[in-house]
C-alpha positions, 0 to 999 in steps of 0.5 A: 492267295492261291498256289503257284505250284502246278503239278503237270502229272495232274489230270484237272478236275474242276468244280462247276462254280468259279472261284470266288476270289479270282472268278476262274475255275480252279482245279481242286488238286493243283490250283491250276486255273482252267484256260488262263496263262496268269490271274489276278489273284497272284497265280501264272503258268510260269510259277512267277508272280501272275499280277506282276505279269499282268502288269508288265503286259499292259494291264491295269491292277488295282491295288484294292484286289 
């Protein structure tokens, strides 16, 4: 799972690729991902439980991820 740990002093360097694991592009530093709020793969802004989030909004999460 990736870190929900965001280090706001990080300056987010990326890789030209998408993770494989949640199709986002990560910052190789912090894990930050590039343009999202919460994923699928357990990360979030908030440093909370991102698919639980998801789940509250709304959205449809298979439990196969």
């Amino acid at each position: 799972m990736v870190s929900t740990d965001t280090r706001p002093e990080c300056f987010h360097e990326y890789e030209n690729v998408m993770d494989r694991y949640c199709a986002a592009y990560l910052c190789i530093h912090c894990g930050y991902h590039k343009d999202l709020a919460r994923c699928y793969c357990g990360w979030s802004l908030t440093g909370l439980d991102g698919r639980e989030e998801l789940e509250q909004f709304g959205e449809n999460v298979e439990d196969n991820f």
